[in-house]
Backbone as numpy.savetxt, mean C-alpha at the origin, in Angstrom:
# Nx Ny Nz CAx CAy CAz Cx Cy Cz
9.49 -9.87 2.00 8.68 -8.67 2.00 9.53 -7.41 2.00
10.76 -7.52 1.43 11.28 -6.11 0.77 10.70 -5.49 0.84
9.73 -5.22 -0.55 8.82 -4.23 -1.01 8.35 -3.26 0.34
7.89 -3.86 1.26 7.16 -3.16 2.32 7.82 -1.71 2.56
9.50 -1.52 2.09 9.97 -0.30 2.45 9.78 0.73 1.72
8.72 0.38 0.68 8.14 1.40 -0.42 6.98 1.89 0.25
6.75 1.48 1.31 5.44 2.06 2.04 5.70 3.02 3.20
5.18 3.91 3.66 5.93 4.94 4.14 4.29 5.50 5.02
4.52 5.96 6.20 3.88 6.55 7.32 4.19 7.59 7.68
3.86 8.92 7.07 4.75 10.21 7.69 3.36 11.30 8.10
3.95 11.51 9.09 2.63 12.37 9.59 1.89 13.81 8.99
3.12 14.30 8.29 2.99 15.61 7.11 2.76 15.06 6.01
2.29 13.80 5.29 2.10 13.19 4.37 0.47 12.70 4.43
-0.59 13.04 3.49 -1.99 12.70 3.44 -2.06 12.11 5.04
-2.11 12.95 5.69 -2.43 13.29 7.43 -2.04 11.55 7.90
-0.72 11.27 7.31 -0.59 10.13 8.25 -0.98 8.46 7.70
-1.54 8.64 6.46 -1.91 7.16 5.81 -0.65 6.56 4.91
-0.82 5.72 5.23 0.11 4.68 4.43 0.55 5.11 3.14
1.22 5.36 2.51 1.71 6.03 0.85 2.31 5.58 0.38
2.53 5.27 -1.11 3.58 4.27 -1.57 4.98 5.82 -1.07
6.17 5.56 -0.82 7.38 6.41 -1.13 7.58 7.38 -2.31
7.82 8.78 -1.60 7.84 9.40 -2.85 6.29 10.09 -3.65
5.46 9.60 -3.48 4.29 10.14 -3.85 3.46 10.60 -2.76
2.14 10.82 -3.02 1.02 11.07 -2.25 0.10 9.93 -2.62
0.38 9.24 -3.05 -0.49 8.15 -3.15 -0.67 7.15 -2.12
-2.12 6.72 -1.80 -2.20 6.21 -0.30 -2.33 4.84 -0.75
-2.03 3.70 -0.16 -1.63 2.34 0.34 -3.43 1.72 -0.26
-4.19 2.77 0.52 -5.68 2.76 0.16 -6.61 2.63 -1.10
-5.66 3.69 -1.70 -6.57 3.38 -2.38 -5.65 2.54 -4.08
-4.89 2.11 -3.93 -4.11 1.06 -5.05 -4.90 -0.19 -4.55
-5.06 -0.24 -3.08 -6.02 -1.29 -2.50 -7.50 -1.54 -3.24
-8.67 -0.09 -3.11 -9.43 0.03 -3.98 -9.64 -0.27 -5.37
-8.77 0.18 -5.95 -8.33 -0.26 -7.66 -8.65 -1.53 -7.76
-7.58 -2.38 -6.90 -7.46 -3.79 -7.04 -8.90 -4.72 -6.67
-9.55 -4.17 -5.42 -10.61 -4.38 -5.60 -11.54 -4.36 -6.45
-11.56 -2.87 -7.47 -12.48 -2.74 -8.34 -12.26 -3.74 -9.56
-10.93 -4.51 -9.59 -10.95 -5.25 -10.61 -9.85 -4.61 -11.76
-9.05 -3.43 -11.51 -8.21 -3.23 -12.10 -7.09 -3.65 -12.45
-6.60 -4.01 -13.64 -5.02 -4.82 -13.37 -4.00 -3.90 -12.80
-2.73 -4.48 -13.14 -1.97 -3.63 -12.37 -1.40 -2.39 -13.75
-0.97 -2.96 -14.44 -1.12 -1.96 -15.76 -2.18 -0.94 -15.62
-3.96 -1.25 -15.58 -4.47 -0.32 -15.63 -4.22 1.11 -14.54
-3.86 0.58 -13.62 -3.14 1.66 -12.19 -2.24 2.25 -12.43
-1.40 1.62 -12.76 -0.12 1.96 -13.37 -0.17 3.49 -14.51
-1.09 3.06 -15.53 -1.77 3.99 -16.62 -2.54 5.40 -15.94
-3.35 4.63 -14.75 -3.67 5.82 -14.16 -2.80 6.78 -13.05
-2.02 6.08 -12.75 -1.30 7.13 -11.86 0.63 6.80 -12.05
1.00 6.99 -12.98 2.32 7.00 -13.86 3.42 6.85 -13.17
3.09 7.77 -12.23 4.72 7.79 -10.90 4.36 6.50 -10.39
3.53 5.21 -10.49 3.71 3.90 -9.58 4.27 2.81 -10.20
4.77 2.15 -9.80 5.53 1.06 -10.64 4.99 -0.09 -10.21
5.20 -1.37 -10.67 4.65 -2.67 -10.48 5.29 -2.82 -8.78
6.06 -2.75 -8.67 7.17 -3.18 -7.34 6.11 -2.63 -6.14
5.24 -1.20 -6.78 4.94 -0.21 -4.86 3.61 -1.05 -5.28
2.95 -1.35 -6.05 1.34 -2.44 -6.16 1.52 -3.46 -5.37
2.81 -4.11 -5.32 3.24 -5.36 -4.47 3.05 -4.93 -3.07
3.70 -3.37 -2.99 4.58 -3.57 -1.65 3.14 -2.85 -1.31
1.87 -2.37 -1.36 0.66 -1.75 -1.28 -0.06 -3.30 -0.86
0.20 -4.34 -1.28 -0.34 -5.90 -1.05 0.34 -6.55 0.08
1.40 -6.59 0.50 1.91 -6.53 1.11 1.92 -5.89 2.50
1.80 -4.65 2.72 1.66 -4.24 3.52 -0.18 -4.08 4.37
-1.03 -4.42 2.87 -2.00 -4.77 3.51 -2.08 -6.51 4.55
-1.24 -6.91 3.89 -1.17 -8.63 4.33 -0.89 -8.36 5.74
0.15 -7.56 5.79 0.96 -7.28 7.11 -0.64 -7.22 7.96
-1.14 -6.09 7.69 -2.11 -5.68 8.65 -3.49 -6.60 9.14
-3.41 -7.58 8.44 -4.55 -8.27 8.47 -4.32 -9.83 9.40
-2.44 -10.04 9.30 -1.88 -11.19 10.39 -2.69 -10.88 12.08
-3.52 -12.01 12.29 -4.31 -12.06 13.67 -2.99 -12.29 14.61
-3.55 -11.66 15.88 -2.33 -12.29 16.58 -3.38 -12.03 18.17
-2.64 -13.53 18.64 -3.52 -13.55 19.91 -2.32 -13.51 21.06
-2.82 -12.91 22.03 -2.17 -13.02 22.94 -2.74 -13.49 24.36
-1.80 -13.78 25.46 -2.74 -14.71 26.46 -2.68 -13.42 27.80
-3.35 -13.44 28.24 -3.05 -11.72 29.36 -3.09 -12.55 30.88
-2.13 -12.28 31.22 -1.28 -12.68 32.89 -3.00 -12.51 33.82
């Protein structure tokens, strides 16, 4: 999970959401796209500054967020 370091959290950046590096583009909505059924080309076409690599690391970092984790409390 390389890729993940294309994802970036900065608080002066779209108030704090996930962004691929380098852009203003949020983690969110490449998420959306993919949902809507877009390939990655078509994203790509629509927003030029993204490359195949930050679509990964946008998948990726959603994966991250979705690992359950249980813990047992003392």
């Amino acid at each position: 999970m390389a890729g993940i370091q294309r994802v970036v959290l900065d608080p002066n950046i779209c108030h704090g959401k996930a962004c691929i590096k380098g852009t203003r583009i949020p983690v969110s909505l490449i998420l959306d796209e993919l949902a809507a059924g877009h390939s990655f080309d078509q994203i790509i076409d629509q927003y030029p500054s993204l490359v195949r690599e930050d679509i990964v690391a946008a998948i990726e970092y959603a994966s991250l967020l979705t690992k359950e984790r249980i813990e047992i409390l003392p």
